[in-house]
C-alpha positions in Angstrom: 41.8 16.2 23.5 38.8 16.5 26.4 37.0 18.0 23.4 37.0 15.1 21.3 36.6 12.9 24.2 32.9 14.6 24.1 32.1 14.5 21.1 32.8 10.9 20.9 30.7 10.3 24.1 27.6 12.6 22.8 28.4 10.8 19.6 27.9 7.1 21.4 24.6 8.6 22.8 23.1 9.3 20.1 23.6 5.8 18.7 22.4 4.1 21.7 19.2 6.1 21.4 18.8 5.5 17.8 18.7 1.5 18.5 16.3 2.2 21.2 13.9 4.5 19.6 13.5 3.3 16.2 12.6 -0.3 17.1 9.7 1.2 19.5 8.6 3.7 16.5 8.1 0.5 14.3 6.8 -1.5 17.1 4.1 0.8 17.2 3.2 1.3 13.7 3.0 -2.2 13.4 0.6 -2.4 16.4 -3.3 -3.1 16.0 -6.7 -2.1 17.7 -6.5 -3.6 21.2 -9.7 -2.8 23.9 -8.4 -0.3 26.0 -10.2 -2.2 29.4 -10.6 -6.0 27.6 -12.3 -7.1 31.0 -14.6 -4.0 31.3 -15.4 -4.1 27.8 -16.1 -7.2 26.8 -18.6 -7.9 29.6 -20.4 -4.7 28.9 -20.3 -5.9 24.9 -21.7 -9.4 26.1 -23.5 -9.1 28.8 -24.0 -12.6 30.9 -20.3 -13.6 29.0 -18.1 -15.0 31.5 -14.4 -15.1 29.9 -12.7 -14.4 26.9 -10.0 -15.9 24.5 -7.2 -13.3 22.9 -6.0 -13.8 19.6 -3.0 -11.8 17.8 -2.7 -12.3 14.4 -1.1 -10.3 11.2 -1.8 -10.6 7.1 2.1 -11.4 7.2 2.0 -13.9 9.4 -1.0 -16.0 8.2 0.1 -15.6 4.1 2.1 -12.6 3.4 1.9 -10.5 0.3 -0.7 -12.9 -1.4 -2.9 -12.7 1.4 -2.4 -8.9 1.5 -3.3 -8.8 -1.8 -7.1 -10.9 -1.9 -7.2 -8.9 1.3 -7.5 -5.3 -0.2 -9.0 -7.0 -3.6 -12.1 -7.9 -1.0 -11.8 -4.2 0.5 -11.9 -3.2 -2.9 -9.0 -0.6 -2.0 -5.6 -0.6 -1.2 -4.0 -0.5 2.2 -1.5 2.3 2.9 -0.5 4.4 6.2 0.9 3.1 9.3 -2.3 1.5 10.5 -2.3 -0.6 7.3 1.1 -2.0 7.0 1.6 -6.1 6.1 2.9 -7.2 9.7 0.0 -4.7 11.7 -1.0 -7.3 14.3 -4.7 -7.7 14.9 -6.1 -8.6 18.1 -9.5 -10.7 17.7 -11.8 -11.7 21.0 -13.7 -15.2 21.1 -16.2 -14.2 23.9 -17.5 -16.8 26.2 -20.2 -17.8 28.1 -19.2 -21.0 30.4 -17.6 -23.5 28.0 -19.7 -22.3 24.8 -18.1 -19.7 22.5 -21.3 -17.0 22.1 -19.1 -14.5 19.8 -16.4 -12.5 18.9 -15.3 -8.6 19.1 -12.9 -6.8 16.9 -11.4 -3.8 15.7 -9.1 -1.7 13.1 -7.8 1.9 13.2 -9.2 3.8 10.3 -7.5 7.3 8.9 -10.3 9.9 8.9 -10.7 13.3 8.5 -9.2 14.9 11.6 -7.5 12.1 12.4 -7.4 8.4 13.6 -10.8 6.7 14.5 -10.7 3.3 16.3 -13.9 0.8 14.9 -14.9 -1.9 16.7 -17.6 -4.6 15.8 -19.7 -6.8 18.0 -20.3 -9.8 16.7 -22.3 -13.5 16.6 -20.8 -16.7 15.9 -21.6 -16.2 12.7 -20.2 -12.7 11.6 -23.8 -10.9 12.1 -23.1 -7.5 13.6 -24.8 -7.4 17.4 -22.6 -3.9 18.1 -20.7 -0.8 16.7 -18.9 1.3 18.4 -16.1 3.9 18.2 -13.5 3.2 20.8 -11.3 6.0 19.3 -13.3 8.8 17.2 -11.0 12.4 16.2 -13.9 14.6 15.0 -15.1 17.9 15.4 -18.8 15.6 14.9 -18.0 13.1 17.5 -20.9 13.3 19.2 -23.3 13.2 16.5 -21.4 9.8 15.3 -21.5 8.2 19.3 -24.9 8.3 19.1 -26.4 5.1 19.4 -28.7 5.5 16.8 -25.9 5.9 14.5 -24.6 2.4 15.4 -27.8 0.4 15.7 -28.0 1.1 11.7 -25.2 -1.6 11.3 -27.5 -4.1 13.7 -27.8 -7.0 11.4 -25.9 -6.8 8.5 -22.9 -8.9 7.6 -20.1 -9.1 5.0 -22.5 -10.0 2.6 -24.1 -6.4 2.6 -20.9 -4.4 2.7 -19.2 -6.5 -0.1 -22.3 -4.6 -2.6 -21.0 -1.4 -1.3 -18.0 0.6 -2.9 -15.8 2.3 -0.3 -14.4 4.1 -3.0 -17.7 5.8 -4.3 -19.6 5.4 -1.5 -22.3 3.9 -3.5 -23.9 0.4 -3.2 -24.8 -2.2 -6.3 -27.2 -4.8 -5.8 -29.3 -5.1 -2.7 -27.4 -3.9 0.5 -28.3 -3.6 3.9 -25.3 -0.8 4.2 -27.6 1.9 2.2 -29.8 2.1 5.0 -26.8 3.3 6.9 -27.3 7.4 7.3 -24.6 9.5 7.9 -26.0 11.8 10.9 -24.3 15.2 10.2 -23.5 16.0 5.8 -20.4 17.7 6.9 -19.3 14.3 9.3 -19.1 12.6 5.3 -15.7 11.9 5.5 -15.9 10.2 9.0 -18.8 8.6 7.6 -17.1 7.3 4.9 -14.1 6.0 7.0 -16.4 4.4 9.7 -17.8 2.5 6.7 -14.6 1.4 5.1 -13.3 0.1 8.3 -16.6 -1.6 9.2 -15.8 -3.4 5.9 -12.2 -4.1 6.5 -12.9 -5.5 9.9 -15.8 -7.9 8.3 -13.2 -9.0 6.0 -10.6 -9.9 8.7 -12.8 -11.6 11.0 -13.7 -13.8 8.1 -9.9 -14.2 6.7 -8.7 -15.1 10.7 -11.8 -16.3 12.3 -14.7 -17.7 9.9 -12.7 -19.3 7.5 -13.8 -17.3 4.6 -17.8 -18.7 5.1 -18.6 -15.2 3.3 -15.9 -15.2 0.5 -18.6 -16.8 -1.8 -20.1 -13.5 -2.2 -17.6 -11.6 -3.6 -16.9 -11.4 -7.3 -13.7 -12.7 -7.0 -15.0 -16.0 -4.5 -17.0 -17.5 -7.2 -20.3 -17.2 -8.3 -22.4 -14.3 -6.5 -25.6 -15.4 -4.4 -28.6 -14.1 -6.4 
């Protein structure tokens, strides 16, 4: 009798940790790309900013499996892991200076080769890349890919440039600011690759949640292609 009197309490346990640990397991995969030090960061992103505005904000939440869809049709790939998931809630900065928004900072997780990578973009009012950075970078050619000469190559371009290049090939079509992009180390090509891709997924979001799709005019699917 005392013997089932256990069981029956280890069996209880068990269940009470089941409902505790599987809502924080998909809690987490559903979480985004947050700065790790938001006030630290985004005055050494903006220098002379003096506040900031958080937004959260999911594909699910703004238009579901549609949006999802013209989402990964602009990627030109489709979303899969735990990073990539529907609800995945994205955390987006407005940056300020006084009363006058001056821009906005974001970033996505990114599956590379040894691992998850963290890309963040720096950005003016009007989706032009100021910064690039790697909050989060899981390589064995990390230090090649902090360099800041690696990230001043995406200085200036926009969606515009990434949506001629094919994350899928790796190759651009049409002119391109993103094939000026080198990838510092040949054997760092997969982590290349995957900072490229998410550089491209985060220009896409910004413009979905924050731009009001000013750049979906260049994409095939947005109408007719600027010549």
């Amino acid at each position: 009798m005392l013997g089932v009197t256990i069981m029956k309490k280890i069996s209880l346990i068990f269940v009470v940790v089941a409902i505790l640990v599987i809502p924080a397991r998909l809690l987490f995969a559903a979480v985004g790309c947050d700065l790790n030090d938001p006030d630290r960061d985004v005055a050494r992103l903006f220098p002379g900013s003096t506040g900031y505005k958080t937004n959260y904000v999911s594909i699910d939440q703004k238009g579901g499996q549609t949006l999802l869809s013209q989402v990964e049709d602009r990627l030109g790939d489709k979303f899969h892991g735990l990073f990539e998931t529907i609800d995945v809630t994205y955390t987006l900065y407005e940056v300020f200076k006084g009363k006058d928004k001056i821009g906005y900072i974001h970033g996505v997780n990114e599956k590379a080769q040894y691992g998850g990578i963290q890309v963040f973009v720096v950005l003016d009012l009007d989706g032009v890349i100021k910064g690039f950075y790697f909050q989060k970078l899981t390589s064995k050619y990390g230090k090649e890919l902090r360099d800041p000469k690696f990230g001043e190559q995406f200085v200036g371009l926009t969606l515009k440039d990434f949506y001629n290049y094919d994350i899928l090939t790796g190759k651009t079509s049409g002119p391109s600011g993103v094939e000026s992009i080198k990838n510092p180390v040949p054997e760092a090509e997969s982590d290349f690759k995957a900072a490229l891709r998410g550089t491209k997924k985060n220009l896409i979001l910004v413009d979905e949640f924050i731009l009001g799709n000013k750049y979906l005019q260049y994409h095939k699917a947005g109408g007719e292609q600027k010549k």
